[in-house]
C-alpha positions as a Markdown table, in Angstrom:
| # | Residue | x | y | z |
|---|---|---|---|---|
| 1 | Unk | 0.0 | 0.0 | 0.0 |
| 2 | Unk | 1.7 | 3.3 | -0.9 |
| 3 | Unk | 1.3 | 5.4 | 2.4 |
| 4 | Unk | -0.6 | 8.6 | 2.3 |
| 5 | Unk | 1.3 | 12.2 | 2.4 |
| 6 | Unk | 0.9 | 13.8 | 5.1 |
| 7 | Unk | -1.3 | 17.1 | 4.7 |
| 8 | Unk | -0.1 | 20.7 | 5.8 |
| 9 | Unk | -0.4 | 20.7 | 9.7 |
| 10 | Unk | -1.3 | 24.2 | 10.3 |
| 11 | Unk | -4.8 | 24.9 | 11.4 |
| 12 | Unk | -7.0 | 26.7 | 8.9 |
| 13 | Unk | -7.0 | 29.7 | 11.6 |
| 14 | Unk | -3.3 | 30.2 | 11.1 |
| 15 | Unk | -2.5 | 29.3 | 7.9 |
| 16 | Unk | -3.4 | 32.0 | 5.9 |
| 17 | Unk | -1.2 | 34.6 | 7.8 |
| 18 | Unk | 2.3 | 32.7 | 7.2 |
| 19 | Unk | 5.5 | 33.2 | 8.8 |
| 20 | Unk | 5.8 | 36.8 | 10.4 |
| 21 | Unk | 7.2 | 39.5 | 7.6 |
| 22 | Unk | 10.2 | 40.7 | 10.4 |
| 23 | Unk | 11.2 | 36.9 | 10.5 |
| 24 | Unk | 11.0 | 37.1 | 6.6 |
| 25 | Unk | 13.1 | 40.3 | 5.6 |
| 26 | Unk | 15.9 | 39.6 | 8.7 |
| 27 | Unk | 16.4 | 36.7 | 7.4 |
| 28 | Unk | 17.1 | 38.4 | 3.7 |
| 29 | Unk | 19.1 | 41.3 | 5.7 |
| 30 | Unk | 21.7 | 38.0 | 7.2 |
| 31 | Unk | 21.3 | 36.8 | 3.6 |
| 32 | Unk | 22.7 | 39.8 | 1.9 |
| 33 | Unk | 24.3 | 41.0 | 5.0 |
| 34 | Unk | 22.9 | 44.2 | 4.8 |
| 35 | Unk | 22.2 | 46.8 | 7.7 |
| 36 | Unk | 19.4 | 45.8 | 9.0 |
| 37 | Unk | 16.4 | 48.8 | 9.6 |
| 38 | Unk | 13.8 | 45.9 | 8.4 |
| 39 | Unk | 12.9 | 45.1 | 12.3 |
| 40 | Unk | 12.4 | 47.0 | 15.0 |
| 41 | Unk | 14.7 | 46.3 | 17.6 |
| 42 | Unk | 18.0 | 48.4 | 18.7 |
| 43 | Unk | 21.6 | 47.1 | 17.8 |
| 44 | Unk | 22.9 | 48.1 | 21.6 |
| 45 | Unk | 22.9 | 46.7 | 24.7 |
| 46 | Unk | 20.5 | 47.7 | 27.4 |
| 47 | Unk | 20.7 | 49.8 | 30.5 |
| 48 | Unk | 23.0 | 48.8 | 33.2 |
| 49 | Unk | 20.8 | 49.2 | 35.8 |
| 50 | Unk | 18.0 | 46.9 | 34.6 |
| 51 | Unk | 20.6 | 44.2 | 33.6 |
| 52 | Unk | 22.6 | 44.2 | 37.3 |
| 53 | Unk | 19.3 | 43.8 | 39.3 |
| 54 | Unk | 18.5 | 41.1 | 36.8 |
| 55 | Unk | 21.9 | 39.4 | 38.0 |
| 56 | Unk | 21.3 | 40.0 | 41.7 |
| 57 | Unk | 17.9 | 38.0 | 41.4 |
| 58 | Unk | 19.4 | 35.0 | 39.7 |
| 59 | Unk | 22.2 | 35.0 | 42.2 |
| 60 | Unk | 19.6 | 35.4 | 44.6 |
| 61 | Unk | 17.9 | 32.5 | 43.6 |
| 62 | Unk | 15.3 | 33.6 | 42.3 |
| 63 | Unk | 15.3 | 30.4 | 39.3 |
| 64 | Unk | 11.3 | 29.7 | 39.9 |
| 65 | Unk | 8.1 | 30.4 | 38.4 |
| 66 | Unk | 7.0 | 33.8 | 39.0 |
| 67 | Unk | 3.7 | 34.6 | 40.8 |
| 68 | Unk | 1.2 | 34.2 | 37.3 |
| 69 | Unk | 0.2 | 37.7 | 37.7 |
| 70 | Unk | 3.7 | 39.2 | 38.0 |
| 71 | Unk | 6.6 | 39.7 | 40.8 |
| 72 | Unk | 4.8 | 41.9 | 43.2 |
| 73 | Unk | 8.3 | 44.4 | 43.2 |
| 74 | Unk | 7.2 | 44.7 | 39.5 |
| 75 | Unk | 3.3 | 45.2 | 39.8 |
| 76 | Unk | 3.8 | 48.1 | 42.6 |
| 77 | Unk | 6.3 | 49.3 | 39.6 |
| 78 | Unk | 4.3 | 49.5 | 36.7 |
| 79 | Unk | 1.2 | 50.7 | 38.9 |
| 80 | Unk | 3.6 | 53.6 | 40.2 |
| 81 | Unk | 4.3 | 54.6 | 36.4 |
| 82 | Unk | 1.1 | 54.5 | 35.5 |
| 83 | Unk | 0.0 | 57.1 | 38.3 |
| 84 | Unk | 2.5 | 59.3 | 37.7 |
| 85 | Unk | 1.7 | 59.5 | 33.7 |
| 86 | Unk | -2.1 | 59.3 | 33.7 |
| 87 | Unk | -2.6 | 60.6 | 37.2 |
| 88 | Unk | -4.7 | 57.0 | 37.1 |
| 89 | Unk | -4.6 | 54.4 | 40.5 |
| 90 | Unk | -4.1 | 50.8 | 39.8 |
| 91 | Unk | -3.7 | 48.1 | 42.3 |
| 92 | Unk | -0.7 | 46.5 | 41.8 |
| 93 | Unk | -2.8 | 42.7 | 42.4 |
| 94 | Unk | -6.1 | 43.3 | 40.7 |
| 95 | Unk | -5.4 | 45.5 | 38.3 |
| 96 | Unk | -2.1 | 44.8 | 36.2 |
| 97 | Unk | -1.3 | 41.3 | 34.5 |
| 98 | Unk | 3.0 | 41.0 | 34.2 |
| 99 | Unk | 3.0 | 39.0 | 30.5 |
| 100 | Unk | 5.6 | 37.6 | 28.5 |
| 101 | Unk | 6.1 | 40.9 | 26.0 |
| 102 | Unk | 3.6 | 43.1 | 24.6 |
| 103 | Unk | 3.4 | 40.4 | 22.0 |
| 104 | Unk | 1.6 | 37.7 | 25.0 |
| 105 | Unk | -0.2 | 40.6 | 26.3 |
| 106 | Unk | -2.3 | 41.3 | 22.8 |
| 107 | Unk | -3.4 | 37.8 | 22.7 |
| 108 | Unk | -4.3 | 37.2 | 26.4 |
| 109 | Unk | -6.8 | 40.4 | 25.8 |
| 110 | Unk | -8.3 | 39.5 | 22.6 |
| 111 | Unk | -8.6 | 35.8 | 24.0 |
| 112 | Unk | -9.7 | 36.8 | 27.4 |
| 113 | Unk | -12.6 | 39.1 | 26.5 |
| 114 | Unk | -13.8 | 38.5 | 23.2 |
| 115 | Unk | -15.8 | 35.5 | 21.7 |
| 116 | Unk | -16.7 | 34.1 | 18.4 |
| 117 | Unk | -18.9 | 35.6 | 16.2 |
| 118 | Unk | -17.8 | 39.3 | 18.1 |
| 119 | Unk | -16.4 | 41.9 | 16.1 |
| 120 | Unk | -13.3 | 43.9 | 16.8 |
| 121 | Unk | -12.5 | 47.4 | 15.3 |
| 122 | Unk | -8.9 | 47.5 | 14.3 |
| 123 | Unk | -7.0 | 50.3 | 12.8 |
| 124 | Unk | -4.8 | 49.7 | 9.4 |
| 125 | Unk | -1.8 | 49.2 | 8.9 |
| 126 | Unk | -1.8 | 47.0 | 12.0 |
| 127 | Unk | 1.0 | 45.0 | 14.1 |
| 128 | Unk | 1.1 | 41.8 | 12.0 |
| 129 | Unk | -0.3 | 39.8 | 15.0 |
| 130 | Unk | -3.6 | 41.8 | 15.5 |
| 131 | Unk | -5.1 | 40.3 | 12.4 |
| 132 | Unk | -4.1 | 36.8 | 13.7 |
| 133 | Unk | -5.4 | 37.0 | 17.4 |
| 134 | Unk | -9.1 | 38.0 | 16.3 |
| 135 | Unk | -9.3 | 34.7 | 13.8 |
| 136 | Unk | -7.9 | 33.4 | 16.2 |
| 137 | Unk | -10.6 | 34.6 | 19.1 |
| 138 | Unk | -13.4 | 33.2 | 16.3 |
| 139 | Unk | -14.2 | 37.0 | 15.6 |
| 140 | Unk | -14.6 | 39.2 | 12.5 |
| 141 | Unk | -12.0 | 42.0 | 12.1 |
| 142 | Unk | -13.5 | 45.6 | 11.0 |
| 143 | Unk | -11.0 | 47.7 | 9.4 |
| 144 | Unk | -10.4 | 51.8 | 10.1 |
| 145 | Unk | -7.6 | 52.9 | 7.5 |
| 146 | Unk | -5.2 | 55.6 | 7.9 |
| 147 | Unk | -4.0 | 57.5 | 5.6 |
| 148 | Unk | -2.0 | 59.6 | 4.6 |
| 149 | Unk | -3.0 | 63.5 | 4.5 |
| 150 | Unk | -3.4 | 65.4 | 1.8 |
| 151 | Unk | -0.3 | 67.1 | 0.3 |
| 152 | Unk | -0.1 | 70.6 | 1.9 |
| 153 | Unk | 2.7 | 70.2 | 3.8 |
| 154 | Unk | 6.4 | 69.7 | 3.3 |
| 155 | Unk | 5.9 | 66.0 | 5.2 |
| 156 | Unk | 2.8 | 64.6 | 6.0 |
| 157 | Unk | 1.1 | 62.3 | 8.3 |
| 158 | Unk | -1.1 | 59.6 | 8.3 |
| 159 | Unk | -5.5 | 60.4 | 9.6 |
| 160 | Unk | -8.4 | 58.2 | 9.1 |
| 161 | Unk | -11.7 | 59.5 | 7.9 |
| 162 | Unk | -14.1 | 59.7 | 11.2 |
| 163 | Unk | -17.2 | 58.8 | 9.1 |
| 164 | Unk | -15.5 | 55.3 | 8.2 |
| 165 | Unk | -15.1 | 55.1 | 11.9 |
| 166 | Unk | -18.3 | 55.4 | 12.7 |
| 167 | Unk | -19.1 | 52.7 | 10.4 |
| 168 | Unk | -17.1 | 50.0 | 11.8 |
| 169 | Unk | -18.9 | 50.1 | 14.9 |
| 170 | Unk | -21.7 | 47.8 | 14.8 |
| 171 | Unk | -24.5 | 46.0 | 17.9 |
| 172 | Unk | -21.8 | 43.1 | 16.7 |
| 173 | Unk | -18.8 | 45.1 | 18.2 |
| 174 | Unk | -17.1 | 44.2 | 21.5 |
| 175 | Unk | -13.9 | 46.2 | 20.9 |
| 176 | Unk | -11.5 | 48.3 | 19.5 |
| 177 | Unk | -7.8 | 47.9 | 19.0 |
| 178 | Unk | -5.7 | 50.7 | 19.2 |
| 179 | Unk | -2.3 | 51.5 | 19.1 |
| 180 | Unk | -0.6 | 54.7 | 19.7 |
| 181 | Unk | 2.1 | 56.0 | 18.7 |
| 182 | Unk | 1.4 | 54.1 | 16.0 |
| 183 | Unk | 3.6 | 51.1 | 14.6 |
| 184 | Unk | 4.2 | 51.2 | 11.6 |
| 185 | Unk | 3.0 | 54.8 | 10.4 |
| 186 | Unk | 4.8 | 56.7 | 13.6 |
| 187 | Unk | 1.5 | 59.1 | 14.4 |
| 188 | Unk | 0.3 | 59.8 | 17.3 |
| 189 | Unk | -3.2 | 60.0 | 17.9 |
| 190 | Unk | -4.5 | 63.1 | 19.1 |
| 191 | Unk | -6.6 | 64.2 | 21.8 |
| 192 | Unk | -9.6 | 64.5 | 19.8 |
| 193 | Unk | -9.0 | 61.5 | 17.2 |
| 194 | Unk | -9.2 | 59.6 | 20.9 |
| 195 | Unk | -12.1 | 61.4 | 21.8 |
| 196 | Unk | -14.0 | 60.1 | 18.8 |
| 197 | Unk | -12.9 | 56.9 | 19.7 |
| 198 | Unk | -14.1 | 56.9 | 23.4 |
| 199 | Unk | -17.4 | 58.1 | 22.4 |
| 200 | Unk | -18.3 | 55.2 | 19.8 |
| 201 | Unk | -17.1 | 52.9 | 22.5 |
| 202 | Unk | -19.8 | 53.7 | 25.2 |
| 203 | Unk | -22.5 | 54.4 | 22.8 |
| 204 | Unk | -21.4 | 50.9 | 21.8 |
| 205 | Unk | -20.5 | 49.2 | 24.9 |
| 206 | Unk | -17.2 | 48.1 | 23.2 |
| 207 | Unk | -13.9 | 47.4 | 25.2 |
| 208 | Unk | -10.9 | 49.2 | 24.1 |
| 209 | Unk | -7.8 | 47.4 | 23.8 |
| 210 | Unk | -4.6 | 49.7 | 23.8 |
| 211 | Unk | -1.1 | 49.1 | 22.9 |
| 212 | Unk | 1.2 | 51.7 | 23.7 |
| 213 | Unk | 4.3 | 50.2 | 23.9 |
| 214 | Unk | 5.6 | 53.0 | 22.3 |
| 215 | Unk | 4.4 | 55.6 | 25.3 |
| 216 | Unk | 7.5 | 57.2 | 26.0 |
| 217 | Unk | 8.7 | 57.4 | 22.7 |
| 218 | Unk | 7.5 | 61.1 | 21.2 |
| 219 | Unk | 9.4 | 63.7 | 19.2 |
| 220 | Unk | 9.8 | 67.5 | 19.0 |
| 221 | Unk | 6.7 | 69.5 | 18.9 |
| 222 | Unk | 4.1 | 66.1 | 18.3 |
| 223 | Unk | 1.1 | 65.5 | 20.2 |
| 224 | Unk | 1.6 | 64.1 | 23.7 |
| 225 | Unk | 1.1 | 60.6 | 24.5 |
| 226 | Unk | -2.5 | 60.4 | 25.6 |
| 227 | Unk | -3.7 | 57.3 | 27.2 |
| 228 | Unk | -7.4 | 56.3 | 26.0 |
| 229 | Unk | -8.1 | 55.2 | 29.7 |
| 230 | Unk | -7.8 | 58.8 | 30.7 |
| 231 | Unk | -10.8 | 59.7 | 28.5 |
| 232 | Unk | -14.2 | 60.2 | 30.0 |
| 233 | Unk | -16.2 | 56.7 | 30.6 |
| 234 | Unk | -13.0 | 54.5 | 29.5 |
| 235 | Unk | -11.2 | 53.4 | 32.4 |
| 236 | Unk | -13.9 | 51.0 | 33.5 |
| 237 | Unk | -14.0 | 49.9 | 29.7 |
| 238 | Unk | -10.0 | 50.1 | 28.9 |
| 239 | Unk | -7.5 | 47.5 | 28.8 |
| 240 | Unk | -3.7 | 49.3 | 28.6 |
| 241 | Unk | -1.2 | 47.2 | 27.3 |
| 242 | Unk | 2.7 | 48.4 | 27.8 |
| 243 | Unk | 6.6 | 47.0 | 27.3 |
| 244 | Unk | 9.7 | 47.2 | 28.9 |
| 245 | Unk | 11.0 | 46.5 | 25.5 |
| 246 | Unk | 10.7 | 49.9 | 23.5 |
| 247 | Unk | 11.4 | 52.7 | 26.1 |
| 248 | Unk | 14.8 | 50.8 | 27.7 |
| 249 | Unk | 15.9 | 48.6 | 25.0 |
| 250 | Unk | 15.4 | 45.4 | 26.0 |
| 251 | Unk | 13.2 | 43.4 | 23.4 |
| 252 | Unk | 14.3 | 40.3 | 24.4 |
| 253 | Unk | 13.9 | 40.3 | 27.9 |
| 254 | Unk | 10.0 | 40.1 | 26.6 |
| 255 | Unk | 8.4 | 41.9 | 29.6 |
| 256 | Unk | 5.1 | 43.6 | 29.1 |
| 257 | Unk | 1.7 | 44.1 | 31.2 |
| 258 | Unk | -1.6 | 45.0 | 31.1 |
| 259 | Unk | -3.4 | 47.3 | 33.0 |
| 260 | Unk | -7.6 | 47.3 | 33.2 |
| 261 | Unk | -10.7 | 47.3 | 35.4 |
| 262 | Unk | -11.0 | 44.3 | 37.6 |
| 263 | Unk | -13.9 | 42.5 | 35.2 |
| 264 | Unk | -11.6 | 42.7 | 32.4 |
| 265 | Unk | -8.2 | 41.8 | 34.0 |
| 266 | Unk | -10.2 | 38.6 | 34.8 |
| 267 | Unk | -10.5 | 38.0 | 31.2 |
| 268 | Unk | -7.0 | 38.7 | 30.4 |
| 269 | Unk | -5.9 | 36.5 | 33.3 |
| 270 | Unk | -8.1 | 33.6 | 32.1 |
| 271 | Unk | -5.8 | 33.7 | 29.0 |
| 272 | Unk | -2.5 | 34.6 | 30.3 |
| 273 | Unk | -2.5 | 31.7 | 32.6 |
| 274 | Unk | -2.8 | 29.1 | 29.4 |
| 275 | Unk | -0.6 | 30.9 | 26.8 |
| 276 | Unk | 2.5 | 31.6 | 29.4 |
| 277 | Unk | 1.5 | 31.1 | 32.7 |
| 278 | Unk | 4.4 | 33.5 | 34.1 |
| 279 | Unk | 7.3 | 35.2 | 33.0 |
| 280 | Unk | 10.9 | 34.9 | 33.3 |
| 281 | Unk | 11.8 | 35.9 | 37.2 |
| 282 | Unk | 14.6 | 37.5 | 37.0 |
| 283 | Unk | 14.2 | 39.6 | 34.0 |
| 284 | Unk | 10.6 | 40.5 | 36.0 |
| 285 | Unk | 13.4 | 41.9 | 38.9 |
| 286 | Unk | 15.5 | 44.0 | 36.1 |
| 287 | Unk | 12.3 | 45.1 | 35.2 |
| 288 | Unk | 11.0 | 46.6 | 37.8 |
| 289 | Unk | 14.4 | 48.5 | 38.9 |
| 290 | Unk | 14.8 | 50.4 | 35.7 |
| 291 | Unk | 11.0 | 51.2 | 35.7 |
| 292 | Unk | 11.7 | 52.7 | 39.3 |
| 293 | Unk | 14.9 | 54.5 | 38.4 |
| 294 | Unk | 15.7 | 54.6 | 34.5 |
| 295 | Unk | 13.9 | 57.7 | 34.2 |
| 296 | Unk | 17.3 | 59.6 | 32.6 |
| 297 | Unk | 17.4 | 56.4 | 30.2 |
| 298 | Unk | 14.3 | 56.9 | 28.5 |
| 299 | Unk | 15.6 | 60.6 | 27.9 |
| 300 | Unk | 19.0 | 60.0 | 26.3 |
| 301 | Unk | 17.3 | 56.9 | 24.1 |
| 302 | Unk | 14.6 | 59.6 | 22.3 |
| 303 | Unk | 17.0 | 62.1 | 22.4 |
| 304 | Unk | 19.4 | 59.2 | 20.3 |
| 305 | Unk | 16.1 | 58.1 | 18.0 |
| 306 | Unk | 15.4 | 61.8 | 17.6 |
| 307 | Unk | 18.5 | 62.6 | 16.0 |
| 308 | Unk | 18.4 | 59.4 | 13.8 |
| 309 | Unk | 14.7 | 60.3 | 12.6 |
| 310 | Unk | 16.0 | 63.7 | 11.6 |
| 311 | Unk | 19.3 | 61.9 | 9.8 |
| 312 | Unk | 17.1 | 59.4 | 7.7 |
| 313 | Unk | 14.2 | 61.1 | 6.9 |
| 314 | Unk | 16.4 | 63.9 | 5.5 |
| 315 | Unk | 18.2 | 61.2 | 3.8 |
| 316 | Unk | 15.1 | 59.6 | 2.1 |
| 317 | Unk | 14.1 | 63.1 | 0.6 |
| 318 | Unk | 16.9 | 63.8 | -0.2 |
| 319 | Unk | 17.5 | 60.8 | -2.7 |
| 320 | Unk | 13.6 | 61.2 | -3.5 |
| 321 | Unk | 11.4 | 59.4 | -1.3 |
| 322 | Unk | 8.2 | 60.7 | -0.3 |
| 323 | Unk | 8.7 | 60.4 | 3.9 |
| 324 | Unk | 6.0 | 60.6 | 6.2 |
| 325 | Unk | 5.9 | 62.4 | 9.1 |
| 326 | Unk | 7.5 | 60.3 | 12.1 |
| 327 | Unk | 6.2 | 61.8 | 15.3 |
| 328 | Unk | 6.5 | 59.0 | 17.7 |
| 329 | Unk | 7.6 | 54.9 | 17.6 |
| 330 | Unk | 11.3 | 54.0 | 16.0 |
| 331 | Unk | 9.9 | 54.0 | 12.3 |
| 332 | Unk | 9.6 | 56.1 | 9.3 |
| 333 | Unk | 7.5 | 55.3 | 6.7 |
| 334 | Unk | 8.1 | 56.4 | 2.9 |
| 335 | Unk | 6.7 | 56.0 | -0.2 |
| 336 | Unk | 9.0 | 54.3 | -2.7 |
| 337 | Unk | 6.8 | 54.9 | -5.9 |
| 338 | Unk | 9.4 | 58.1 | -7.4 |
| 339 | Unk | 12.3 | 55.9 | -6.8 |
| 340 | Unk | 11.0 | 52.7 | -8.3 |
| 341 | Unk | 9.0 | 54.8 | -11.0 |
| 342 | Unk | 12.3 | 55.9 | -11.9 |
| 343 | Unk | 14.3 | 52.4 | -11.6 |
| 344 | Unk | 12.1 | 51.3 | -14.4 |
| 345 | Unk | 11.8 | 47.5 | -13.0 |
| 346 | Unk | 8.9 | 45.4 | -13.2 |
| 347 | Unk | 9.9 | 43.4 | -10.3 |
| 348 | Unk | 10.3 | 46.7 | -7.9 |
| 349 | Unk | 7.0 | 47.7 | -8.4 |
| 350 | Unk | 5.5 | 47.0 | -5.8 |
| 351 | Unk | 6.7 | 47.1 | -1.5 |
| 352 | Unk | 7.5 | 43.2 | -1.8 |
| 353 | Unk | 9.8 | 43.8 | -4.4 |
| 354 | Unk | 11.4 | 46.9 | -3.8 |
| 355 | Unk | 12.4 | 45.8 | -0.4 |
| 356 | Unk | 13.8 | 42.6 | -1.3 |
| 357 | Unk | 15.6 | 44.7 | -4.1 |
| 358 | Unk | 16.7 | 47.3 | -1.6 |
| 359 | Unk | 18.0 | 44.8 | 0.6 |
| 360 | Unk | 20.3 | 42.7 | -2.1 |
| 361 | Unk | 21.3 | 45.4 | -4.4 |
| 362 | Unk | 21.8 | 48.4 | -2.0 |
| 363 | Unk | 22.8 | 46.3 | 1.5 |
| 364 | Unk | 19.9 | 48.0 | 3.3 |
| 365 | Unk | 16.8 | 45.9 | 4.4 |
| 366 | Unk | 13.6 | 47.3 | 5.1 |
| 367 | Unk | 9.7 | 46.2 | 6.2 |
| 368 | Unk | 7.1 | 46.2 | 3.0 |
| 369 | Unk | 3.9 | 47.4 | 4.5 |
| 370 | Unk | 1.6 | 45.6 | 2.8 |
| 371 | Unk | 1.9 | 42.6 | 5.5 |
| 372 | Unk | -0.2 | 45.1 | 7.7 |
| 373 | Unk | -2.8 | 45.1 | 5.3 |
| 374 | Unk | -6.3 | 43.3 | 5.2 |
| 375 | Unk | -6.2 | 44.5 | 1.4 |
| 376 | Unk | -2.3 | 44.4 | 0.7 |
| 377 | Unk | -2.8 | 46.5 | -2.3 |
| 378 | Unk | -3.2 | 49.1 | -0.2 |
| 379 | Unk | 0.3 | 49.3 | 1.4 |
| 380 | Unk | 2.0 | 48.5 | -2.2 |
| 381 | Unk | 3.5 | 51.6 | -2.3 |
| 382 | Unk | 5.2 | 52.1 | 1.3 |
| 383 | Unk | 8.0 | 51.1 | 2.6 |
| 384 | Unk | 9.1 | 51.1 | 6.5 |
| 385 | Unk | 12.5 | 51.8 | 8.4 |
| 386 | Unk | 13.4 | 51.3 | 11.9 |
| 387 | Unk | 15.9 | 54.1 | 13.0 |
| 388 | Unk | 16.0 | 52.5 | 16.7 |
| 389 | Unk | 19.9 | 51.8 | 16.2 |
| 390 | Unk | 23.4 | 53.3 | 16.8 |
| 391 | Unk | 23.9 | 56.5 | 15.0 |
| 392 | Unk | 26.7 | 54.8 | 13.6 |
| 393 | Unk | 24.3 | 51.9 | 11.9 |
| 394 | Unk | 22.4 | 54.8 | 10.8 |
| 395 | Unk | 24.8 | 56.6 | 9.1 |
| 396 | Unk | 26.2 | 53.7 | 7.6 |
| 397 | Unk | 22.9 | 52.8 | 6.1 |
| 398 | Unk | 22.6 | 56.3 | 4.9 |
| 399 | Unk | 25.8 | 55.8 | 2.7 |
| 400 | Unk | 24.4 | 52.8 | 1.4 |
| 401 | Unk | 21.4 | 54.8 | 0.1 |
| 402 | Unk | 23.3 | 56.8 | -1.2 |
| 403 | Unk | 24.7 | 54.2 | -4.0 |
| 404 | Unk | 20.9 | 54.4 | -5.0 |
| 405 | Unk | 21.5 | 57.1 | -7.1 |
| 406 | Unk | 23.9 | 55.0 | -9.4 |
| 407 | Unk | 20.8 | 53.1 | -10.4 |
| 408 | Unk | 18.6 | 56.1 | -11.1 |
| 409 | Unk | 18.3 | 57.8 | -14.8 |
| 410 | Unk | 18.5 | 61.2 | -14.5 |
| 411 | Unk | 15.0 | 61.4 | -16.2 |
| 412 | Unk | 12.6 | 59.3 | -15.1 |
| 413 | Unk | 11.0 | 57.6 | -18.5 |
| 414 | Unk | 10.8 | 53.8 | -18.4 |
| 415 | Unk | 7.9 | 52.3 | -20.2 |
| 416 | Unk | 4.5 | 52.6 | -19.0 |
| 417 | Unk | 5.7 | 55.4 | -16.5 |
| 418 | Unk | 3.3 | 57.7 | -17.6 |
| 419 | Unk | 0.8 | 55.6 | -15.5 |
| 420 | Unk | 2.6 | 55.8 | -12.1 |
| 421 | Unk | 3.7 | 59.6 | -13.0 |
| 422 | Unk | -0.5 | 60.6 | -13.5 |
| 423 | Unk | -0.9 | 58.4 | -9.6 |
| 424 | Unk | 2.0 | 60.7 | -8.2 |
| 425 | Unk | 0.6 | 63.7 | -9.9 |
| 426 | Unk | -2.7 | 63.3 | -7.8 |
| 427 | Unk | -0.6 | 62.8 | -4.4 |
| 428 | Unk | 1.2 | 65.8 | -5.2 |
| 429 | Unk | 4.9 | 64.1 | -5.8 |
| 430 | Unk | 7.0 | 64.8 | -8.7 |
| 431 | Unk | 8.1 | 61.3 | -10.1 |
């Protein structure tokens, strides 16, 4: 008897999303060894305070599980910072879940408060794992775009239109996911884009679910970081979701939390305990010192981003790219389409393409938006950077961008051009 293949083991839930686009393009960046501004995490070590209380736990022996909720030294930690930013109280035992990363802490919401058959309200381009934690809840995803403004500025952000807004809210809706500043675009939501928010969510009854990772992490003259929870009617409603990864640069520790209401920490809790259980002691003890003490760190890391924001997006025009406005996260977003107009390349059309092409040919790898997509036509046209990196990385890519202009024509007239130049025309960008 010839034995049967074995099918494809991946569940139908997961398999349409594939493996993760940062996996995908750092791979490509090792590949090609290119510098790599593709995914989002710094190339320097962490802050000496956070990693030497890390050390005296494990010499102290502290080797076991955690407490599932978190090390109580870190709760009373993360419920201090949250008073002092949103002038908020939360009890360090009922209120805040220690997960394992920002990345646990999505999942143990979406899981622990919404059922199949609900629908959640999620903003576009989203984190790659949104998408894949409603299917994954049984629920329907209802997609807000940004986009980017209209043309009357030198560089531009990225808005969504409040009227679509109202119409993803439906009686099916039991939350909205939110994330500001906003990865990958780098806006920050103002005060009254999250006022519109907070008043569909208690005419609706919905849950707000909000990642903001990136809290400390604002530019220049942007909008402050405002927390949803802080908005009339939402704290009893709002689950806060936060990372020691971003601010102090330390993704690998994977330390995040979530902060909510009793009722709905029970539901994050009911998912947390399942997916991780607890999270690595003594990185929990590192933790919670440089949340007590690393104010200064925070400081010097956005004065460092800052300056490499300014450095690359300066660069990007400079060689062409329309850049978008980057006032808060580690990223930059640009639109490649008067670079790859110009290149004259079928196979750089579109943000697949020119990525994996930016990444052999010019040794600098990138993220194609498109991956945070429900409609991945939409994000064709974009390309992401992550400046979270040593000036030194930045500067290095910068020169490697620079060889881009070896491959442009000084006038930009490869066949069928005349159909991208009419699309830039309406955008406002000289191809």
């Amino acid at each position: 008897m010839t034995p049967v293949q074995p099918t494809s083991q991946v569940s139908r839930t997961l398999s349409p999303f594939g493996t993760t686009i940062f996996a995908e393009m750092t791979q490509l960046a090792v590949r090609h060894a290119a510098v790599n501004l593709a995914q989002g995490f710094p190339d320097f070590d962490g802050p000496q305070l956070a990693k030497r209380a890390a050390i005296d736990a494990i010499e102290a022996g502290h080797a076991q599980y955690a407490r599932m909720i978190g090390v109580p030294t870190l709760n009373e930690a993360i419920a201090h910072a949250w008073r002092a930013r949103t002038g908020l109280e939360a009890d360090p035992d009922v209120n805040i879940t220690v997960t394992s990363g920002c990345t646990e802490a999505i999942p143990a919401s979406v899981l622990g408060v919404v059922s199949p058959g609900d629908e959640v309200v999620v903003f576009e381009p989203f984190y790659d794992s949104y998408r894949a934690c409603v299917a994954l809840a049984g629920a329907t995803a209802r997609f807000v775009r940004l986009r980017p403004e209209a043309p009357r500025t030198r560089r531009r952000g990225f808005v969504f239109d409040p009227v679509e807004l109202r119409r993803a809210f439906s009686p099916k809706t039991r939350a909205v996911l939110i994330n500001t500043p906003h990865n990958p675009t780098g806006k920050v939501f103002t005060r009254s884009e999250l006022e519109q928010v907070a008043e569909l969510c208690v005419r609706h009854d919905a849950i707000a679910i909000c990642d903001e990772v990136y809290e400390h992490l604002t530019y220049d003259d942007a909008p402050s970081h405002v927390s949803l929870a802080t908005m009339p009617g939402m704290k009893e409603r709002t689950i806060t979701l936060g990372s020691l990864g971003k601010s102090y640069n330390l993704t690998g520790w994977k330390v995040g939390w979530a902060i909510a209401p009793e009722n709905l920490t029970k539901g994050v809790r009911a998912a947390h305990q399942f997916l991780t259980f607890a999270t690595a002691t003594p990185m929990q003890h590192g933790a919670a010192a440089i949340i007590r003490d690393g104010r200064e760190c925070i400081d010097a890391t956005r004065s460092l981003f800052q300056r490499n924001r300014d450095a690359l997006s300066a660069a990007l025009e400079a060689l062409g790219f329309d850049v978008f406005r980057s006032d808060g996260t580690y990223f930059v977003m640009a639109d490649h389409t008067p670079i790859s107009v110009r290149l004259g390349r079928d196979d750089v059309r579109d943000d697949r393409g020119f990525c994996a092409w930016l990444t052999r040919e010019i040794g600098v790898a990138s993220i194609p938006p498109s991956a945070f997509y429900s409609e991945p036509d939409a994000g064709r046209s974009f390309v992401r950077f992550a400046y979270c990196k040593k000036e030194s990385t930045i500067a290095e890519a910068i020169a490697r961008l620079e060889k881009l202009r070896h491959h442009l024509p000084e006038r930009a007239s490869p066949p069928g051009a005349h159909v991208e130049s009419s699309t830039l025309r309406e955008r406002g960008i000289s191809a």
